[in-house]
DRENPA-3360 file (N, C-alpha, C; in nm, 2 decimals, always signed):
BEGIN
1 = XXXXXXXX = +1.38/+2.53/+0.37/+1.32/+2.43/+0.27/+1.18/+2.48/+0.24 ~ +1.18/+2.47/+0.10/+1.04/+2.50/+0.06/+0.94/+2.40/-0.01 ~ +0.82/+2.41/+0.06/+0.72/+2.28/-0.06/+0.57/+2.36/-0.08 ~ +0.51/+2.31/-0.15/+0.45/+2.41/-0.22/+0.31/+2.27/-0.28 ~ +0.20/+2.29/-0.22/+0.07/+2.24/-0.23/-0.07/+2.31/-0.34 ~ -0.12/+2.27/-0.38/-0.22/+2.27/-0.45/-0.32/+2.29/-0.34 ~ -0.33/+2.31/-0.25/-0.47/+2.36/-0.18/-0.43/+2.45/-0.04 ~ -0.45/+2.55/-0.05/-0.43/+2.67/-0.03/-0.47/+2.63/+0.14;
9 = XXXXXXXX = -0.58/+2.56/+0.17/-0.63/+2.56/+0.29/-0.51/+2.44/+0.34 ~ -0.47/+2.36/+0.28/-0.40/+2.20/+0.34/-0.26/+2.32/+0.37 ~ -0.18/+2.41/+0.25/-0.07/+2.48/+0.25/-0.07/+2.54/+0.43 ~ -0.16/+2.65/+0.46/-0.21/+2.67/+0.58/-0.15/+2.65/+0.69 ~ -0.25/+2.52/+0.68/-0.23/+2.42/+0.85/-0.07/+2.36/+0.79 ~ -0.06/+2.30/+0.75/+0.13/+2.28/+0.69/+0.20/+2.33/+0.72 ~ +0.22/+2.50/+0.72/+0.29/+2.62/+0.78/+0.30/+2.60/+0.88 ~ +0.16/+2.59/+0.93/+0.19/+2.63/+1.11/+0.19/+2.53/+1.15;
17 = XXXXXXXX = +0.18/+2.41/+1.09/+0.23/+2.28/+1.20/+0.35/+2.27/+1.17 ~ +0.45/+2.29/+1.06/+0.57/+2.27/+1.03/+0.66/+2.37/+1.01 ~ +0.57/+2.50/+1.04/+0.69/+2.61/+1.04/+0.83/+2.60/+1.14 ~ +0.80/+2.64/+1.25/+0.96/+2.59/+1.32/+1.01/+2.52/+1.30 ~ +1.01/+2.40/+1.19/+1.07/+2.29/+1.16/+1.14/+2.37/+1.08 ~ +1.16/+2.52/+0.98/+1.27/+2.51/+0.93/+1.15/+2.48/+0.79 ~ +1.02/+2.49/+0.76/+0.93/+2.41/+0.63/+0.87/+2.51/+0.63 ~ +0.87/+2.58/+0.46/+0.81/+2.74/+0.42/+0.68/+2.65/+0.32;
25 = XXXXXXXX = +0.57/+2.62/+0.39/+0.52/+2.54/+0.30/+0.38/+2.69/+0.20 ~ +0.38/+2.66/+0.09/+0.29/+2.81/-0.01/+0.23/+2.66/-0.13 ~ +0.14/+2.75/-0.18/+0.05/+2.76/-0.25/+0.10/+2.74/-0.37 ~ +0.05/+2.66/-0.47/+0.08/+2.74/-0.68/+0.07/+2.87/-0.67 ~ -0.06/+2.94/-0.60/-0.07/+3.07/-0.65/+0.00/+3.16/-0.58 ~ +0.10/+3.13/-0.52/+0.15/+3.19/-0.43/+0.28/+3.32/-0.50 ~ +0.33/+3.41/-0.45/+0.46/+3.47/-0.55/+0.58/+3.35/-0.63 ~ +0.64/+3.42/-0.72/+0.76/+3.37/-0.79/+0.86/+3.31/-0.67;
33 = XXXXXXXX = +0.84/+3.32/-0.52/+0.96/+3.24/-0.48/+0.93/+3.06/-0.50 ~ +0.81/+3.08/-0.50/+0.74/+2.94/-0.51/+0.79/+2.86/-0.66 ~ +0.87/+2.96/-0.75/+0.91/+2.87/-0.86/+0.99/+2.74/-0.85 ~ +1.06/+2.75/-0.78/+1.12/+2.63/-0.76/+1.12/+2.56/-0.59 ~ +1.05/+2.46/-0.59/+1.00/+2.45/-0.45/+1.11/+2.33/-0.43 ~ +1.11/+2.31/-0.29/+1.20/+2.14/-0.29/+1.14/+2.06/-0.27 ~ +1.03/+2.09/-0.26/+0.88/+1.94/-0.23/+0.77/+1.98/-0.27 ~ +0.71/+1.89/-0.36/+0.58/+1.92/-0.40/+0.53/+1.78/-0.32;
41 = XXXXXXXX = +0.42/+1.82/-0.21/+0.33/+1.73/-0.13/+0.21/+1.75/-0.24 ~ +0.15/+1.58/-0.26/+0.02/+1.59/-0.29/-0.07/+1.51/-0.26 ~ -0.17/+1.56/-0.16/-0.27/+1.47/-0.16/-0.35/+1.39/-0.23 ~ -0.34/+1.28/-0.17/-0.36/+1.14/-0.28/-0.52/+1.07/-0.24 ~ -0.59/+1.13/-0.19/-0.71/+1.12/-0.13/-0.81/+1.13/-0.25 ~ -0.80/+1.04/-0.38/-0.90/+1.06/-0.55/-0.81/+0.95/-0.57 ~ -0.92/+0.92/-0.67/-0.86/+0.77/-0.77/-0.74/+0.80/-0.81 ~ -0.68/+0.65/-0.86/-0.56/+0.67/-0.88/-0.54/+0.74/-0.98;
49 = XXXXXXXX = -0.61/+0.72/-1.07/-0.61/+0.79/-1.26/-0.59/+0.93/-1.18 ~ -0.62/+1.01/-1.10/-0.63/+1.11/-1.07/-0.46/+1.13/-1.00 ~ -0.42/+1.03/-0.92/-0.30/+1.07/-0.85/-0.19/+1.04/-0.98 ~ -0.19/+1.00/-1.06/-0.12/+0.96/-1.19/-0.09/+1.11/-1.28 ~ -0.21/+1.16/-1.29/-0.27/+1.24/-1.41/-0.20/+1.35/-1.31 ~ -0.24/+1.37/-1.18/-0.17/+1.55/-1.08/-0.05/+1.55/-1.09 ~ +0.00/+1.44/-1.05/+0.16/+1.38/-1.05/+0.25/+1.44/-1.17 ~ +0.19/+1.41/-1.25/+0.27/+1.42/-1.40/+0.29/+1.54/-1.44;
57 = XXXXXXXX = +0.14/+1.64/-1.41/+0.15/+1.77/-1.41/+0.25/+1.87/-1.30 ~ +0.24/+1.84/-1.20/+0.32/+1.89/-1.09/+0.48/+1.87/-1.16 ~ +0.50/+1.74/-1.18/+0.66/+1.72/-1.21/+0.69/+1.77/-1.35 ~ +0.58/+1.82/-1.44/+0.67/+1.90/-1.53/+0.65/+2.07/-1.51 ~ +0.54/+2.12/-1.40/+0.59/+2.24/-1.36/+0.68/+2.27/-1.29 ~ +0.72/+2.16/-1.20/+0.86/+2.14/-1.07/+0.91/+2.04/-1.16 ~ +1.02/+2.03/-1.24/+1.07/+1.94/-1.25/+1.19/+1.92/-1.15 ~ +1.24/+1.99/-1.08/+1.32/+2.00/-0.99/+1.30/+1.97/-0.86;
65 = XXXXXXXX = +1.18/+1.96/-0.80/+1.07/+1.92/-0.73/+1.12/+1.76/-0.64 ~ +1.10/+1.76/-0.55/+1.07/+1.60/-0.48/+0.91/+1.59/-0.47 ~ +0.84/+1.45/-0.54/+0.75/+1.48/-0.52/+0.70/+1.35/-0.38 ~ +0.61/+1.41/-0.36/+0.57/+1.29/-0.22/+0.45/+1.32/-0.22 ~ +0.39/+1.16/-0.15/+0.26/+1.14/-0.15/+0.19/+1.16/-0.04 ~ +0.08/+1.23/+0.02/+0.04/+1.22/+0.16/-0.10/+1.10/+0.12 ~ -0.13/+0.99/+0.19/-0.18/+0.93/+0.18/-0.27/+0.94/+0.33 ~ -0.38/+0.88/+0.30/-0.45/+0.82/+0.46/-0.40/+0.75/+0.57;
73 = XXXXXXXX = -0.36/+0.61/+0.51/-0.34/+0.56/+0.56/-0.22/+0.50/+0.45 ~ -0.10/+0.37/+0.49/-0.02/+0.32/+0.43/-0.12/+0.21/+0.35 ~ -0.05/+0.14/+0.28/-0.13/+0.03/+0.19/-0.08/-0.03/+0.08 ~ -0.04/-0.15/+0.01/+0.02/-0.19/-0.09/+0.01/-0.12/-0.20 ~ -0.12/-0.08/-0.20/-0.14/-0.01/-0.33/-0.12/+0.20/-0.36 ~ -0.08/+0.23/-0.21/+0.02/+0.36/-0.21/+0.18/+0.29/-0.28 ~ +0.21/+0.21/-0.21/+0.37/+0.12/-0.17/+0.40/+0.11/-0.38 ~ +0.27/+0.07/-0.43/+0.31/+0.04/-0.55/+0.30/+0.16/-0.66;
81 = XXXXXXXX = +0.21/+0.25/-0.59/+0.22/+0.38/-0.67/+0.29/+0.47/-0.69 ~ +0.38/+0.45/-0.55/+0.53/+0.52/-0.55/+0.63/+0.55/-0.67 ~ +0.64/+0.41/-0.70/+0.74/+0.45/-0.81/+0.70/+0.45/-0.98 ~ +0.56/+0.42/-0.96/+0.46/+0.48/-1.06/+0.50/+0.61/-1.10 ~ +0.45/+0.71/-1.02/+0.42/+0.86/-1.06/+0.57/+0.89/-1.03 ~ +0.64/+0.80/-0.99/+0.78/+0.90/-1.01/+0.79/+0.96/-0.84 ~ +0.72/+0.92/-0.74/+0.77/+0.99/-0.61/+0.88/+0.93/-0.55 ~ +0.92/+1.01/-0.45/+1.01/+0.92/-0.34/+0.96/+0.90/-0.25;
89 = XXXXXXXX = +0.81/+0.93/-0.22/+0.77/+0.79/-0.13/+0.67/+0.86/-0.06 ~ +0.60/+0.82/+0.07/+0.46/+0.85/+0.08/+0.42/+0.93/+0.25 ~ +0.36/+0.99/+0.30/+0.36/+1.02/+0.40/+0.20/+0.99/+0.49 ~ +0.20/+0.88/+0.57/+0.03/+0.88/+0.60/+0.02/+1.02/+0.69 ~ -0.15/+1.09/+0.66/-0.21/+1.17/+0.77/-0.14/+1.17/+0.93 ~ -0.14/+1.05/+0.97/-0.11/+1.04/+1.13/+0.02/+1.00/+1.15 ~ +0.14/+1.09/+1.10/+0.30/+1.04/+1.11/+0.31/+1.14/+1.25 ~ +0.24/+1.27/+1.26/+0.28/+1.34/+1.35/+0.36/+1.45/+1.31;
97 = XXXXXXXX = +0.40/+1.57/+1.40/+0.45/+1.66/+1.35/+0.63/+1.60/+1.30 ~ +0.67/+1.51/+1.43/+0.82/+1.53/+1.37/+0.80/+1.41/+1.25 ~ +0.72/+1.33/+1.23/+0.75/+1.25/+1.12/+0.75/+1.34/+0.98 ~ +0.64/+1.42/+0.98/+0.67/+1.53/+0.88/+0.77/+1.58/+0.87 ~ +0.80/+1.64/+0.94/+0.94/+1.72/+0.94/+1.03/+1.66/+0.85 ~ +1.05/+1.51/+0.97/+1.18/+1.45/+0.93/+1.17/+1.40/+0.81 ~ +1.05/+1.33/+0.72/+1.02/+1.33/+0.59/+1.01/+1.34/+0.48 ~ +0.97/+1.55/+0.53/+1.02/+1.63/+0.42/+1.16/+1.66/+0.41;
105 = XXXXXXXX = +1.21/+1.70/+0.46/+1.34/+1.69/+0.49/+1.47/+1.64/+0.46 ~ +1.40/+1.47/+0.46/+1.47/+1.35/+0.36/+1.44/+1.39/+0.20 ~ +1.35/+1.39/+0.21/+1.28/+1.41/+0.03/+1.38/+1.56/+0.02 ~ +1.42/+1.67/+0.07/+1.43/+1.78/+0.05/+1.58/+1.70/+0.01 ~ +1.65/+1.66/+0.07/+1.78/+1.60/+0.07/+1.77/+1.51/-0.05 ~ +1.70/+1.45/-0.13/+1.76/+1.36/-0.24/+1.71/+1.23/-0.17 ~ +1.72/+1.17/-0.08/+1.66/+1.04/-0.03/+1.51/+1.00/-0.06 ~ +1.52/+0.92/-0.08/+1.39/+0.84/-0.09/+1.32/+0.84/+0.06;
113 = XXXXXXXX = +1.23/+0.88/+0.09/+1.12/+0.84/+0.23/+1.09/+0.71/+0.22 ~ +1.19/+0.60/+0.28/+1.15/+0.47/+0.31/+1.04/+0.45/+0.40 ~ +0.99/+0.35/+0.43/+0.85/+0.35/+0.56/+0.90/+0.41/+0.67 ~ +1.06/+0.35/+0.69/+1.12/+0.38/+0.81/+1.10/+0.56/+0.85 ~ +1.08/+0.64/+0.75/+1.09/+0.82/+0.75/+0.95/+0.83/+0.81 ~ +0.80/+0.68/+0.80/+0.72/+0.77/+0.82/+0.66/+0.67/+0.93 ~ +0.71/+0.65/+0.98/+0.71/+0.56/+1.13/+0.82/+0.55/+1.23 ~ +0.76/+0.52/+1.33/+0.83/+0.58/+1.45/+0.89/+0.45/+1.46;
121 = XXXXXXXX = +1.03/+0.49/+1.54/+1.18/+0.38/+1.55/+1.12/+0.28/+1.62 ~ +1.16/+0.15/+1.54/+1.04/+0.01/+1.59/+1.13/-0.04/+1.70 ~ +1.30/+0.01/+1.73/+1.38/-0.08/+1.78/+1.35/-0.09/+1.96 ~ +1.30/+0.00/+2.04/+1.22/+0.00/+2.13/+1.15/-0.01/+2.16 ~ +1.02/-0.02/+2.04/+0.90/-0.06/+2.03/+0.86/-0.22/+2.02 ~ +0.93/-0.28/+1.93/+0.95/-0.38/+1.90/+0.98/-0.49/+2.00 ~ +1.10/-0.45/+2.10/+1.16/-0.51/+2.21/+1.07/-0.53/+2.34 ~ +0.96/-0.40/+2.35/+0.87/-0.44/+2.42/+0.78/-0.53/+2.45;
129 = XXXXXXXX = +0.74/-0.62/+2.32/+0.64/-0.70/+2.32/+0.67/-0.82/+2.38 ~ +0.59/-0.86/+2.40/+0.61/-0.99/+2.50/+0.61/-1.11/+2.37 ~ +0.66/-1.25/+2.39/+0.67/-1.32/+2.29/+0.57/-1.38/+2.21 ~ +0.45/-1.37/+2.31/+0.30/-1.40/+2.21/+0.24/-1.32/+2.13 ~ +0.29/-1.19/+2.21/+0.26/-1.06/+2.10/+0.35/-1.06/+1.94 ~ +0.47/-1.09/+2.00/+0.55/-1.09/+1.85/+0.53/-1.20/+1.77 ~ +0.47/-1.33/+1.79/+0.40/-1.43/+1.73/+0.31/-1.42/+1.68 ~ +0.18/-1.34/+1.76/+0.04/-1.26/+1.66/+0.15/-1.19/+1.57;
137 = XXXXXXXX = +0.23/-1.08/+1.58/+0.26/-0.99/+1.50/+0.33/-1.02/+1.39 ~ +0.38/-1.14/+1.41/+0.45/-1.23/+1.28/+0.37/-1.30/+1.18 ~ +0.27/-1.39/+1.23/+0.16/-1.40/+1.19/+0.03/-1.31/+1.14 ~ +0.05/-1.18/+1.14/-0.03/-1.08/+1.07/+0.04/-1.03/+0.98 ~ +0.21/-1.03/+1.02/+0.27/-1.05/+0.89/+0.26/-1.12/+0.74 ~ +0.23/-1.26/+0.79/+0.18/-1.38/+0.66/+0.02/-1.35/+0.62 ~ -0.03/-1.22/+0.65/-0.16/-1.17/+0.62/-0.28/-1.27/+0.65 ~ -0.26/-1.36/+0.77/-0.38/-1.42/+0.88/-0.48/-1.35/+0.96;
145 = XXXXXXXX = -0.62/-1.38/+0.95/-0.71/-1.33/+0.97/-0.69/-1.33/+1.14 ~ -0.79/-1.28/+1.21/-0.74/-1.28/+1.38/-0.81/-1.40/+1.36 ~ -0.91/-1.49/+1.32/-0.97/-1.61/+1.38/-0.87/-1.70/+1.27 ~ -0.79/-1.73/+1.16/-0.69/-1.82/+1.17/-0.55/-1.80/+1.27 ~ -0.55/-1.71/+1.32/-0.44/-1.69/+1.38/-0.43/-1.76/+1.50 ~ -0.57/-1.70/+1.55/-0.68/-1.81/+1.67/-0.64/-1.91/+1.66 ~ -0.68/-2.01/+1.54/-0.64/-2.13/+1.50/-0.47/-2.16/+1.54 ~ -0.40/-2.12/+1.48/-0.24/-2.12/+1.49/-0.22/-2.16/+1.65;
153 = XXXXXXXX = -0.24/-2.06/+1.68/-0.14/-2.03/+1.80/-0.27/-2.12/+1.94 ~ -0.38/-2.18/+1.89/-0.44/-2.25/+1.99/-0.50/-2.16/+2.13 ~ -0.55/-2.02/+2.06/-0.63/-1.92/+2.16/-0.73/-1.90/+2.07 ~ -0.81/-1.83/+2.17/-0.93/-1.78/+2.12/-0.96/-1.63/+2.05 ~ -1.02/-1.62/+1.95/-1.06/-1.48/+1.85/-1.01/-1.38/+1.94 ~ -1.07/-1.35/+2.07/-1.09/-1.24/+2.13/-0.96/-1.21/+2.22 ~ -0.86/-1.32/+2.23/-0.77/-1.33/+2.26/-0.67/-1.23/+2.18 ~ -0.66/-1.32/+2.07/-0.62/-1.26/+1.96/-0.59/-1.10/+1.94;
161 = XXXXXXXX = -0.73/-1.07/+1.93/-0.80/-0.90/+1.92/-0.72/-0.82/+2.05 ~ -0.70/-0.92/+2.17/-0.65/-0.82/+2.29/-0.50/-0.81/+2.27 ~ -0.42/-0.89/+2.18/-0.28/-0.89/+2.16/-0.26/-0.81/+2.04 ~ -0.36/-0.82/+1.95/-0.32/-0.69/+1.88/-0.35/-0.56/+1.88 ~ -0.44/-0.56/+1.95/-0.45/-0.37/+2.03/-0.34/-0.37/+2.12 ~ -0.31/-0.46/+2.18/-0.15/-0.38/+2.29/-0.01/-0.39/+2.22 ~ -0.04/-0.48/+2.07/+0.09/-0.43/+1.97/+0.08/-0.32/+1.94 ~ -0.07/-0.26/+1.85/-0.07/-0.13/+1.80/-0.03/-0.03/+1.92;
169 = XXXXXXXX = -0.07/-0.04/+2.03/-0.09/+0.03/+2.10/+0.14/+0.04/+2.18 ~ +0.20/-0.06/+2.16/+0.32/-0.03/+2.18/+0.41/+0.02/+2.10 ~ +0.33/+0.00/+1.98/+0.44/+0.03/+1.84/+0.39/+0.19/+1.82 ~ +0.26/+0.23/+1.87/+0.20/+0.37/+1.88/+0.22/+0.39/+1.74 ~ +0.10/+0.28/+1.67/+0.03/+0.28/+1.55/-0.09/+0.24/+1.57 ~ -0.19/+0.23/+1.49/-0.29/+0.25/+1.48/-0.34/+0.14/+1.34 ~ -0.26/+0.12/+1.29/-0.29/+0.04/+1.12/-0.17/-0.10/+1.14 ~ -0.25/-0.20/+1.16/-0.15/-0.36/+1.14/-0.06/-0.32/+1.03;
177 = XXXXXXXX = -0.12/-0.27/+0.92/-0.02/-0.27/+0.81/+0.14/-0.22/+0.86 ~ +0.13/-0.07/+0.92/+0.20/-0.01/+1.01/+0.31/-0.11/+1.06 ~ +0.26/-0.17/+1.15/+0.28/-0.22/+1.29/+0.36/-0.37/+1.17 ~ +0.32/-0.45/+1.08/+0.38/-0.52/+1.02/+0.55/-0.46/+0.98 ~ +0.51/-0.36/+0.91/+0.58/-0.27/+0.85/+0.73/-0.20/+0.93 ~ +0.70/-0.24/+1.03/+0.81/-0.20/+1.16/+0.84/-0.31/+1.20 ~ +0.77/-0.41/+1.20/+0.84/-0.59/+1.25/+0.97/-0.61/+1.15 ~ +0.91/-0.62/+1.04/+1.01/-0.60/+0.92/+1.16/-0.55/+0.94;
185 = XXXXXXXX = +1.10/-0.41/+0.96/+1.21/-0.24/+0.93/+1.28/-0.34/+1.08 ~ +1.25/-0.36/+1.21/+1.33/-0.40/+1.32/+1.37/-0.55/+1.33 ~ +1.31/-0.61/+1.17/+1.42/-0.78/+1.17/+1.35/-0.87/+1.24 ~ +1.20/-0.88/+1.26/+1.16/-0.94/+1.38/+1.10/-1.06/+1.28 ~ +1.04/-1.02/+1.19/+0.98/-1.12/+1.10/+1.09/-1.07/+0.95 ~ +1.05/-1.21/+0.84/+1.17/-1.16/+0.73/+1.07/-1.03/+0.64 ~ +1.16/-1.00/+0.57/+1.08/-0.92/+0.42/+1.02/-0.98/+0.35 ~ +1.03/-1.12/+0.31/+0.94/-1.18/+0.22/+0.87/-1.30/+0.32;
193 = XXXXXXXX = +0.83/-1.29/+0.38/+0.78/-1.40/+0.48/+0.68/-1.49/+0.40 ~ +0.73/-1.62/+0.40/+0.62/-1.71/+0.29/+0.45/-1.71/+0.40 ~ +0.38/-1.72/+0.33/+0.23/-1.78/+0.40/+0.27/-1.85/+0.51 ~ +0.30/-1.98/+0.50/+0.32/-2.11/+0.56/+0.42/-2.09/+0.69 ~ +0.48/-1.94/+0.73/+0.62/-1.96/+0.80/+0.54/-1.90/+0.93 ~ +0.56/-1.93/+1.00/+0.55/-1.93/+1.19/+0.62/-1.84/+1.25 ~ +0.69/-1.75/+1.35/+0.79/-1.70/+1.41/+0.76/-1.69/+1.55 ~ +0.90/-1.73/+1.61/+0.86/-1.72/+1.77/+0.91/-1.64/+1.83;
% end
């Protein structure tokens, strides 16, 4: 599988973190094998007018191309840009080597990279938590601050704060968004969770 970057130094480190995966990652300037790549990765780290405007150009030099986004971090406003510029979907910085792999891979295949490609299997992770933990985590789902959640569930802020570092830290994420985003993908809270809804 081949994918093919716009910055010669990101192409690089790409290679060697994903070479034995089977991922010939090169350059634009790179030779004629590069004409037809199976993934164009692009860093999405510039305004959006910017990820819009690279996008469009990439996909009419590759039109053949899967394009994907490497983002910072996840976020509504990657989630909605997706099908904006026409990608199959987004990859944050910290997926890790095999979430790359497995990723690109998907995108190389015709599949869309659902969240599920760029986060680790919630169904183990998920099961771990104890039942107050998955009640904060349900309730960060309905996008509650840690001090209304405080409120909710009848503990204190700092309480709070200690149940959601040992979520992140079981789901081995780092971003609530993340860690929501796997409650979901593992059925623990719904997909459209109203404001007003509780989970035990």
């Amino acid at each position: 599988m081949q994918i093919v970057s716009r910055s010669p130094l990101f192409a690089q480190a790409l290679a060697c973190l994903a070479g034995s995966g089977g991922i010939d990652a090169r350059t634009e300037a790179d030779d004629a094998s590069c004409e037809r790549p199976d993934v164009v990765l692009l860093d999405s780290d510039m305004p959006t007018e910017n990820v819009i405007a690279q996008s469009a150009e990439l996909q009419a030099q590759y039109p053949s191309a899967r394009l994907v986004l490497l983002v910072k971090s996840a976020g509504p406003q990657f989630d909605a840009l997706v099908p904006q510029v026409g990608a199959v979907g987004l990859l944050t910085r910290d997926v890790g080597r095999s979430g790359l792999v497995n990723g690109l891979r998907a995108a190389a295949a015709g599949r869309s990279i659902a969240l599920s490609s760029r986060l680790p299997d919630p169904s183990f992770s998920v099961n771990a938590l104890t039942l107050r933990e998955r009640s904060v985590l349900c309730l960060l789902g309905t996008g509650l601050s840690n001090g209304e959640i405080a409120a909710a569930l009848d503990i204190s802020p700092n309480t709070v704060r200690t149940h959601v570092q040992n979520i992140l830290s079981k789901l081995g994420t780092n971003s609530r968004h993340n860690a929501v985003a796997m409650a979901r993908q593992a059925g623990l809270i719904s997909q459209a969770l109203p404001s007003s809804s509780l989970c035990s």
